[in-house]
mmCIF file of the N, C-alpha and C atoms, coordinates in Angstrom:
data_MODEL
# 
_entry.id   MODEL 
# 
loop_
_atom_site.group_PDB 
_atom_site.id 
_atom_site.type_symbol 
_atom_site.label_atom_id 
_atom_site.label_alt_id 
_atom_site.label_comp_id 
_atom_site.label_asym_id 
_atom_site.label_entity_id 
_atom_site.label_seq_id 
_atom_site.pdbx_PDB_ins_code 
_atom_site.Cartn_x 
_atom_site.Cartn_y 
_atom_site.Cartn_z 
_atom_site.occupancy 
_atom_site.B_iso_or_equiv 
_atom_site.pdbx_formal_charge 
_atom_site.auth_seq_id 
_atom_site.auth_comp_id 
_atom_site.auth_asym_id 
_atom_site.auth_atom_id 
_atom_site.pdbx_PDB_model_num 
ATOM 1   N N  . UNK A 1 1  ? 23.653 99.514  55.326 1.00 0.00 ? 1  UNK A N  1 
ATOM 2   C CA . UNK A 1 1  ? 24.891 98.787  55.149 1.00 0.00 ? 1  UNK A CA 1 
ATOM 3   C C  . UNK A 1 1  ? 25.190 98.672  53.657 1.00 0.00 ? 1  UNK A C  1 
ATOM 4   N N  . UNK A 1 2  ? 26.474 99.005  53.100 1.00 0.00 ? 2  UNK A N  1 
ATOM 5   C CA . UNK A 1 2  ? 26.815 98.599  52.013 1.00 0.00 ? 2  UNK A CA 1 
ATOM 6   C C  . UNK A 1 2  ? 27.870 97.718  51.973 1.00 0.00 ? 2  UNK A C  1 
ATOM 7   N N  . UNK A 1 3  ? 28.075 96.616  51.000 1.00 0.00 ? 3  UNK A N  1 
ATOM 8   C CA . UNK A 1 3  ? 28.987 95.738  50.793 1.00 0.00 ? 3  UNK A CA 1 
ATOM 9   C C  . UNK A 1 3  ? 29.371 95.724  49.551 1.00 0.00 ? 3  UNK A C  1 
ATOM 10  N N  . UNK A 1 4  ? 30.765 96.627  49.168 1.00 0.00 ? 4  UNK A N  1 
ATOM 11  C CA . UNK A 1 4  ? 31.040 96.528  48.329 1.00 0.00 ? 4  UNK A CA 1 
ATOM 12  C C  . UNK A 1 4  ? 32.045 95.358  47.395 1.00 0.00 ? 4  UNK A C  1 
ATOM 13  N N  . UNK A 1 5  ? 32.196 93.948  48.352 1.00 0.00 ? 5  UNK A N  1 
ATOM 14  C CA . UNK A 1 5  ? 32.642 92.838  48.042 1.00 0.00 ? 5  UNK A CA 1 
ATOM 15  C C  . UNK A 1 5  ? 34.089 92.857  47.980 1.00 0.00 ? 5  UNK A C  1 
ATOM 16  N N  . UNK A 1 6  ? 34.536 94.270  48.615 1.00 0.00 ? 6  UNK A N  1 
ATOM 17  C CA . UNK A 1 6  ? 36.424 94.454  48.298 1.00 0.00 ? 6  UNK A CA 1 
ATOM 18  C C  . UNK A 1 6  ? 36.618 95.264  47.349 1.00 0.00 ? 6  UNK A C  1 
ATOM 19  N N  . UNK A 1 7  ? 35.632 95.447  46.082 1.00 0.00 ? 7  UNK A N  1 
ATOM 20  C CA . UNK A 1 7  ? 36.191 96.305  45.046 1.00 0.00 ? 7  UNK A CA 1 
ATOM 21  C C  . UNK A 1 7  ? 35.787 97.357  44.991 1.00 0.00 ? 7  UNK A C  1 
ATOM 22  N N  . UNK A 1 8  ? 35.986 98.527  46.431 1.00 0.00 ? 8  UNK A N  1 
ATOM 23  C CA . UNK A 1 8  ? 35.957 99.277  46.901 1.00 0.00 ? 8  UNK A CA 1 
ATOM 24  C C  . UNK A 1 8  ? 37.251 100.354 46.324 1.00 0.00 ? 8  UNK A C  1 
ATOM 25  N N  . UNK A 1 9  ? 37.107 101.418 45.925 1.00 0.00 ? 9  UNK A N  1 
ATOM 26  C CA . UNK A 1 9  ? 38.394 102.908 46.236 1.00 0.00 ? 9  UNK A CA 1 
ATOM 27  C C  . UNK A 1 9  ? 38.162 103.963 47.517 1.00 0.00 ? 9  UNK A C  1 
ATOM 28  N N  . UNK A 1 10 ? 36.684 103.578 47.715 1.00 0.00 ? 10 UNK A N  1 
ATOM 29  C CA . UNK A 1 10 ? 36.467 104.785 48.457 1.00 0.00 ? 10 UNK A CA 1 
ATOM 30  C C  . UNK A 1 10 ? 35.530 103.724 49.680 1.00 0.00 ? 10 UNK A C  1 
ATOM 31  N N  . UNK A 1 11 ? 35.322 104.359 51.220 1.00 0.00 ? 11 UNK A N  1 
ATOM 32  C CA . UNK A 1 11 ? 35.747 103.327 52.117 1.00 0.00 ? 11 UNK A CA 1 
ATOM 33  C C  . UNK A 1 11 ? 33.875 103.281 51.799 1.00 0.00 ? 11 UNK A C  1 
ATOM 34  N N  . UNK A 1 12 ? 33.852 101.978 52.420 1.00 0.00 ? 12 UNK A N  1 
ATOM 35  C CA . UNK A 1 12 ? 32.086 102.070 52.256 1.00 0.00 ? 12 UNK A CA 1 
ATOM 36  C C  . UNK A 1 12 ? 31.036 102.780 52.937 1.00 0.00 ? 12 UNK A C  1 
ATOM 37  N N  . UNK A 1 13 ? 31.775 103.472 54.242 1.00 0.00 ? 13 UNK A N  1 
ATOM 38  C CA . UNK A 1 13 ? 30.909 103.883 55.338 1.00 0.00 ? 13 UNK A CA 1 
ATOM 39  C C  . UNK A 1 13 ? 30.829 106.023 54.169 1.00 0.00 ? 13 UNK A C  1 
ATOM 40  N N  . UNK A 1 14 ? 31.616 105.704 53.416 1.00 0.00 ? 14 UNK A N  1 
ATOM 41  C CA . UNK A 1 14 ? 31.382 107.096 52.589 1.00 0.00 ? 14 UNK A CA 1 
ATOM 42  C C  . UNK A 1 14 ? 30.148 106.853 51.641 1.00 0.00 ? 14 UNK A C  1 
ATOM 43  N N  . UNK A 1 15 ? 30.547 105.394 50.772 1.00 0.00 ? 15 UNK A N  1 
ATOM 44  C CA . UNK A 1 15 ? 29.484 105.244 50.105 1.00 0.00 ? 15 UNK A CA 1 
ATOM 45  C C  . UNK A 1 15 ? 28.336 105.432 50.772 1.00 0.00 ? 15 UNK A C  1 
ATOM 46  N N  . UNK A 1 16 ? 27.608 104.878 51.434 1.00 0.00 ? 16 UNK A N  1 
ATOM 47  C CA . UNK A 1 16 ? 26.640 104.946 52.681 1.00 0.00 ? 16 UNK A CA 1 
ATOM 48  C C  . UNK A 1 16 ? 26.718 106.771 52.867 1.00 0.00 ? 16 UNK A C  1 
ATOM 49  N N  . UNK A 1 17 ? 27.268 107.283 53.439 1.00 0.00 ? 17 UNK A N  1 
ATOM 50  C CA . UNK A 1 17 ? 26.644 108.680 52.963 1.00 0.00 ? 17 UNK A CA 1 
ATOM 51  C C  . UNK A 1 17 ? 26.021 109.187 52.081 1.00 0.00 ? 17 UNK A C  1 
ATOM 52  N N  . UNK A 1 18 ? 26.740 109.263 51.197 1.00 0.00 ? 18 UNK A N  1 
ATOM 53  C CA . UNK A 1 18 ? 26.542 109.236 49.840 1.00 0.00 ? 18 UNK A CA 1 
ATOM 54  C C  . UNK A 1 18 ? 25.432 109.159 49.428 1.00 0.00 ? 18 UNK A C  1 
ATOM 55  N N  . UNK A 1 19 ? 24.887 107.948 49.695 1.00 0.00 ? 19 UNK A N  1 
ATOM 56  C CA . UNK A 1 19 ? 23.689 107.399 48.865 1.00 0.00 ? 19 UNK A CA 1 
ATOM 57  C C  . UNK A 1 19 ? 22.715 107.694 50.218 1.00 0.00 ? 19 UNK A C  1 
ATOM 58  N N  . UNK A 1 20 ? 22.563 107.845 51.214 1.00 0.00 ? 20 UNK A N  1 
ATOM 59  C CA . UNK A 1 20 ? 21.757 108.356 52.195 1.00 0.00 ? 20 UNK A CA 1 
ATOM 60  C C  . UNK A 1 20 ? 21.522 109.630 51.946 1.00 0.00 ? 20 UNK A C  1 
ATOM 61  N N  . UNK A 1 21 ? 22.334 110.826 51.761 1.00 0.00 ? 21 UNK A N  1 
ATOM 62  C CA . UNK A 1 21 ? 22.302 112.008 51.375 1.00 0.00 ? 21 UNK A CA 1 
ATOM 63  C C  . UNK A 1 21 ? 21.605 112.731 50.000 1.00 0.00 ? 21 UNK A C  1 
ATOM 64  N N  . UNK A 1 22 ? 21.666 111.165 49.087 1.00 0.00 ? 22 UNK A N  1 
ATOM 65  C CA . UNK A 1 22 ? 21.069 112.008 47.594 1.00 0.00 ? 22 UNK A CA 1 
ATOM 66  C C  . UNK A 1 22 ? 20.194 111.066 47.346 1.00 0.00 ? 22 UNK A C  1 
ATOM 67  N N  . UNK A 1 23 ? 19.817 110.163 48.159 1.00 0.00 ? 23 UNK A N  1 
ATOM 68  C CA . UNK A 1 23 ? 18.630 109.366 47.181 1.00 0.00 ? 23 UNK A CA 1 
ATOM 69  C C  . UNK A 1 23 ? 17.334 109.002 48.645 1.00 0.00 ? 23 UNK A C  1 
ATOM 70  N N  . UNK A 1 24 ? 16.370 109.209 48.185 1.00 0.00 ? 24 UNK A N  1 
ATOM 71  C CA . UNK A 1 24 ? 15.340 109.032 49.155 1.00 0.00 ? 24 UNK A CA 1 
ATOM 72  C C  . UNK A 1 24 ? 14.786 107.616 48.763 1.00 0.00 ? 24 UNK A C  1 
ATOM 73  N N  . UNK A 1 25 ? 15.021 106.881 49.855 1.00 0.00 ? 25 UNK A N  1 
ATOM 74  C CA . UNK A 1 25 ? 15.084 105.468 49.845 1.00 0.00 ? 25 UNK A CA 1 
ATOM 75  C C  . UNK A 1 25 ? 13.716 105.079 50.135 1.00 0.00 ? 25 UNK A C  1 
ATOM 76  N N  . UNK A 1 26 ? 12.327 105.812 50.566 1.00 0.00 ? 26 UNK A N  1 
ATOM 77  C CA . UNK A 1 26 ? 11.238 105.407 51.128 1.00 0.00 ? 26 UNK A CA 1 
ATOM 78  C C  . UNK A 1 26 ? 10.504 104.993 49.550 1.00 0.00 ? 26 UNK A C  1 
ATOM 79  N N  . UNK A 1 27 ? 9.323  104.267 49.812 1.00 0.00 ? 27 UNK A N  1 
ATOM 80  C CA . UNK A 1 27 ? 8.748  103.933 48.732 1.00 0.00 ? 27 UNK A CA 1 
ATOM 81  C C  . UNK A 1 27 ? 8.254  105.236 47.890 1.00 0.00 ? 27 UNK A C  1 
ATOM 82  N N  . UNK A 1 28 ? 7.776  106.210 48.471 1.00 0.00 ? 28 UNK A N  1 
ATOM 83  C CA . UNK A 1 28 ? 7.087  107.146 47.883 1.00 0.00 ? 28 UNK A CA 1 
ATOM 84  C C  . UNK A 1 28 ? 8.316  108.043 47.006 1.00 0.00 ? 28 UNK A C  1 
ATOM 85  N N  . UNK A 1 29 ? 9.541  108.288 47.706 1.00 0.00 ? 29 UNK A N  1 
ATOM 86  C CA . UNK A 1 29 ? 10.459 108.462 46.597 1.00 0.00 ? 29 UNK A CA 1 
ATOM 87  C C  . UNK A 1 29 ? 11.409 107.938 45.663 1.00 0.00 ? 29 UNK A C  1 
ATOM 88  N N  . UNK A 1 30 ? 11.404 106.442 45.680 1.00 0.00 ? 30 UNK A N  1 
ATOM 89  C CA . UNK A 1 30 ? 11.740 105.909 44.631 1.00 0.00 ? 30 UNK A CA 1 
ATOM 90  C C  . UNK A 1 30 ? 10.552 105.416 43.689 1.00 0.00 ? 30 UNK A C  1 
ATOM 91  N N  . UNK A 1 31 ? 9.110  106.081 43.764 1.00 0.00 ? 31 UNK A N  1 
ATOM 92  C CA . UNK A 1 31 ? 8.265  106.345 42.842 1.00 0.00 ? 31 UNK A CA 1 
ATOM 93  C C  . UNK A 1 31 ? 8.546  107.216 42.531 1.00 0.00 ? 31 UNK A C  1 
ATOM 94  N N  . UNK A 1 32 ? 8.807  108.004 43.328 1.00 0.00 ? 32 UNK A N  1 
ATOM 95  C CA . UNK A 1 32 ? 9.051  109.758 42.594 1.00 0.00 ? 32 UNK A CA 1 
ATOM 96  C C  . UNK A 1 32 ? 10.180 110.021 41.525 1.00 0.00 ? 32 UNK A C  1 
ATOM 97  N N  . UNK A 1 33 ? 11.644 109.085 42.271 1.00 0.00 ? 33 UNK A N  1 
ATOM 98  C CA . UNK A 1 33 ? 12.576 109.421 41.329 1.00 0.00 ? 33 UNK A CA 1 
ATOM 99  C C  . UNK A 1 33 ? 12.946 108.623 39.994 1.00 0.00 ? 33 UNK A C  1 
ATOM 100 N N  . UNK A 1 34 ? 11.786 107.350 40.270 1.00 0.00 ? 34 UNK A N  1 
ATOM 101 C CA . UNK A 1 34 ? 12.059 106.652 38.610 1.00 0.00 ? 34 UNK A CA 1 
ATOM 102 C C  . UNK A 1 34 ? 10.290 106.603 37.978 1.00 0.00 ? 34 UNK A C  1 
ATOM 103 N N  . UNK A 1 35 ? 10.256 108.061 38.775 1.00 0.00 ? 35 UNK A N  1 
ATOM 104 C CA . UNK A 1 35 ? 8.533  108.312 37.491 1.00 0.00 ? 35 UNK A CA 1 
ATOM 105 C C  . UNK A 1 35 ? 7.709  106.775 37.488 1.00 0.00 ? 35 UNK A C  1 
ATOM 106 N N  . UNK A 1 36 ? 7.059  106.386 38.741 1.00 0.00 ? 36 UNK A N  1 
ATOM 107 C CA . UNK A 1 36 ? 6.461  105.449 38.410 1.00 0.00 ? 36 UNK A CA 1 
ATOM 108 C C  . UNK A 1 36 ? 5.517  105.215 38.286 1.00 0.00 ? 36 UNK A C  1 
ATOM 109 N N  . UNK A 1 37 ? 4.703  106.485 38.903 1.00 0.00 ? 37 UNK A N  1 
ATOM 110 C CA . UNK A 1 37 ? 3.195  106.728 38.624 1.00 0.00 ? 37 UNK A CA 1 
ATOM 111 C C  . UNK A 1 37 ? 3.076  106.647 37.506 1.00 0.00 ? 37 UNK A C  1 
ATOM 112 N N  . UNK A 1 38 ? 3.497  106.724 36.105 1.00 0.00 ? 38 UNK A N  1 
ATOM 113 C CA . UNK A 1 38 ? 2.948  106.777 34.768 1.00 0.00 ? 38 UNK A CA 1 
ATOM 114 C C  . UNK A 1 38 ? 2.784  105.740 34.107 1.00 0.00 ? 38 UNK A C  1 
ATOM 115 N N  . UNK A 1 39 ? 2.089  105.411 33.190 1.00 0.00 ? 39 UNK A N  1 
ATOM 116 C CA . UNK A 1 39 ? 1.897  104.146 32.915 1.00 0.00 ? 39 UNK A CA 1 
ATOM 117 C C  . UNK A 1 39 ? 2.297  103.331 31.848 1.00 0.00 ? 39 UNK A C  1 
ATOM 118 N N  . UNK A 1 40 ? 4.081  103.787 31.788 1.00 0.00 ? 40 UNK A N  1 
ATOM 119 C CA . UNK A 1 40 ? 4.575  103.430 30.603 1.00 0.00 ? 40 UNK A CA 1 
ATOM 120 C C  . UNK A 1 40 ? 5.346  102.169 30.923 1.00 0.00 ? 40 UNK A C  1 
ATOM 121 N N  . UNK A 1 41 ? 4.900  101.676 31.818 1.00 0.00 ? 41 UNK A N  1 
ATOM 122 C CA . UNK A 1 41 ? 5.427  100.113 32.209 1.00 0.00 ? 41 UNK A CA 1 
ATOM 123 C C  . UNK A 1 41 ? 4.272  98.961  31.691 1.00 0.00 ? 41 UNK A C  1 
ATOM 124 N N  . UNK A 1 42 ? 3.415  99.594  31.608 1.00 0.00 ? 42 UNK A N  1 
ATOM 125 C CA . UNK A 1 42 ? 1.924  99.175  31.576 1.00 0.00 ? 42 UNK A CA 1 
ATOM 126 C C  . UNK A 1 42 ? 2.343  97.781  29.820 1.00 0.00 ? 42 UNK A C  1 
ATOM 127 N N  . UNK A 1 43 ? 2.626  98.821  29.268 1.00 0.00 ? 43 UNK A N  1 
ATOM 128 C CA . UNK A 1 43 ? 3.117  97.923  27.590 1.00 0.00 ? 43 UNK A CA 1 
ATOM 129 C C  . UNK A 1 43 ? 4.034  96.776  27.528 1.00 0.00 ? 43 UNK A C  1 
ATOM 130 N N  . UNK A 1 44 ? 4.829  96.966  28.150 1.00 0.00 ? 44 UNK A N  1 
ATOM 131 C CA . UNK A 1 44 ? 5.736  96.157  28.362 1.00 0.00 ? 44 UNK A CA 1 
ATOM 132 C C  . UNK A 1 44 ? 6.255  94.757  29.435 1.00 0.00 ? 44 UNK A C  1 
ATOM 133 N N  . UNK A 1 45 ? 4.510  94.693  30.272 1.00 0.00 ? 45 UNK A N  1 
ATOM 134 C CA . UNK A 1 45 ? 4.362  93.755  31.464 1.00 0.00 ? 45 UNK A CA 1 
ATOM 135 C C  . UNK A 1 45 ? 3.742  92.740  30.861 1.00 0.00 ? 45 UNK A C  1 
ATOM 136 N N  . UNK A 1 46 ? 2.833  92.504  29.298 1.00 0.00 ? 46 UNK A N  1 
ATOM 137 C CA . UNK A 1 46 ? 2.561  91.503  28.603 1.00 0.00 ? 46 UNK A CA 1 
ATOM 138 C C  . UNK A 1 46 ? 4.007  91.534  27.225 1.00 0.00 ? 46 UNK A C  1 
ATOM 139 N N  . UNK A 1 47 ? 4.218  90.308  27.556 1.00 0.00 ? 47 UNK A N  1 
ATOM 140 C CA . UNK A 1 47 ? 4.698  89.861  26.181 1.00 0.00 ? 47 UNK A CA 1 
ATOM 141 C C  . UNK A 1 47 ? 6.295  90.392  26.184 1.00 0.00 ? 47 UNK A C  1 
ATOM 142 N N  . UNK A 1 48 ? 6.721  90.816  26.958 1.00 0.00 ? 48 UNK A N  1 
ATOM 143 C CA . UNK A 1 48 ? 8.051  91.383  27.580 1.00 0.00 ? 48 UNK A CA 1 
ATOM 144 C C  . UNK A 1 48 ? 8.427  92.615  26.659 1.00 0.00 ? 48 UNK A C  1 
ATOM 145 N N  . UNK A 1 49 ? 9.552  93.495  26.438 1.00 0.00 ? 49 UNK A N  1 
ATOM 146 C CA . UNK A 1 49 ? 9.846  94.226  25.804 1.00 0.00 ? 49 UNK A CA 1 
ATOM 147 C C  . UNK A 1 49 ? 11.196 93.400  24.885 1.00 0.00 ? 49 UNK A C  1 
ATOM 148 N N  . UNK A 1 50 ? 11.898 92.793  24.838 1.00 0.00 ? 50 UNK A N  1 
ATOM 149 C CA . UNK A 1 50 ? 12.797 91.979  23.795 1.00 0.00 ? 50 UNK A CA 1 
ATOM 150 C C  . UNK A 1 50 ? 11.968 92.059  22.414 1.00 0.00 ? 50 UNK A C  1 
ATOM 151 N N  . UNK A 1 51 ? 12.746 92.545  21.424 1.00 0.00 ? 51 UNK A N  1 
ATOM 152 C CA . UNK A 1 51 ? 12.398 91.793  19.682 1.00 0.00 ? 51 UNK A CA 1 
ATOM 153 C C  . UNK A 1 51 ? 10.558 92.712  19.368 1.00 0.00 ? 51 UNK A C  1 
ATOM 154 N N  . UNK A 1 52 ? 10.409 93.679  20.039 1.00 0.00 ? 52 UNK A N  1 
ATOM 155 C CA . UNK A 1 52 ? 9.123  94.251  20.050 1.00 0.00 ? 52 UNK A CA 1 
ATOM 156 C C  . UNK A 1 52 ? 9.371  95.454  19.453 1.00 0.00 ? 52 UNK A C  1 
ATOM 157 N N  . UNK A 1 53 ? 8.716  95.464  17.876 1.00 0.00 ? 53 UNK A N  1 
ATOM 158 C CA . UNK A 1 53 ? 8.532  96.744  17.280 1.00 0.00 ? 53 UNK A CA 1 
ATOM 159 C C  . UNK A 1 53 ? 6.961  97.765  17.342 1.00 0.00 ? 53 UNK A C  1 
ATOM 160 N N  . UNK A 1 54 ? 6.655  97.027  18.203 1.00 0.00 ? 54 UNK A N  1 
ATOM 161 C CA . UNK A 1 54 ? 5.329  97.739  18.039 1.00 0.00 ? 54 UNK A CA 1 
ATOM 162 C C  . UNK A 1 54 ? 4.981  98.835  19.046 1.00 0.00 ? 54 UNK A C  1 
ATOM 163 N N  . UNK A 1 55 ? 5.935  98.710  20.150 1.00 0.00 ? 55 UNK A N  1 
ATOM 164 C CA . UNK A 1 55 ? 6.121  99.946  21.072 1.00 0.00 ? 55 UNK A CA 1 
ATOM 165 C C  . UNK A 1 55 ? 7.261  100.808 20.949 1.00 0.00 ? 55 UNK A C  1 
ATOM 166 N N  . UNK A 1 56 ? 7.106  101.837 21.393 1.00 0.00 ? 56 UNK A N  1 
ATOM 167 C CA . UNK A 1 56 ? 8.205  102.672 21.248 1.00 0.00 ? 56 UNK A CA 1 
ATOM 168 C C  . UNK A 1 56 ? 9.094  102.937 22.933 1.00 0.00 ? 56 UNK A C  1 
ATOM 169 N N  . UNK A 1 57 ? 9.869  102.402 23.237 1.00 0.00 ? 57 UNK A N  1 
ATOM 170 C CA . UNK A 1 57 ? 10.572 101.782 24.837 1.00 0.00 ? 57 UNK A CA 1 
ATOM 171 C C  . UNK A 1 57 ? 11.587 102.965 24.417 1.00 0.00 ? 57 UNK A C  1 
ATOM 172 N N  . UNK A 1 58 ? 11.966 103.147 25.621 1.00 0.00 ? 58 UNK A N  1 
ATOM 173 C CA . UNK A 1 58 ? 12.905 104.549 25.939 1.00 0.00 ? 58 UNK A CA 1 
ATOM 174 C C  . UNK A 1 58 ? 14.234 103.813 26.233 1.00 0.00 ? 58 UNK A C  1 
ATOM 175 N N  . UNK A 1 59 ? 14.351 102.427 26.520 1.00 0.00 ? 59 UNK A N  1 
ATOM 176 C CA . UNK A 1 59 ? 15.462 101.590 26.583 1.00 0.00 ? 59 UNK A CA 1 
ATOM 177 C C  . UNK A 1 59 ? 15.803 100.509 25.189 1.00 0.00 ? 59 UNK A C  1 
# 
């Protein structure tokens, strides 16, 4: 189900394709598609990433 709250152009039952068709929603591929096996989250789970020069963050 998607709810796009009204501020919809395109009807939602498309969105819902859409995103059924190109994104694999199971756990094992939204590890896969935001690379989560690696352990570059690892730095940034102490001490948060805000105001931090001592890592180098891709965001």
């Amino acid at each position: 189900m998607v709810n796009t709250f009204g501020e919809n152009k395109v009807p939602e039952d498309v969105v819902l394709d859409a995103i059924l068709n190109n994104f694999e929603l199971t756990p094992k591929g939204i590890i896969k598609s935001l690379n989560l096996n690696k352990p570059i989250y690892q730095k940034s789970s102490v001490y948060g990433h805000f105001g931090r020069e001592d890592f180098q963050f891709t965001w």
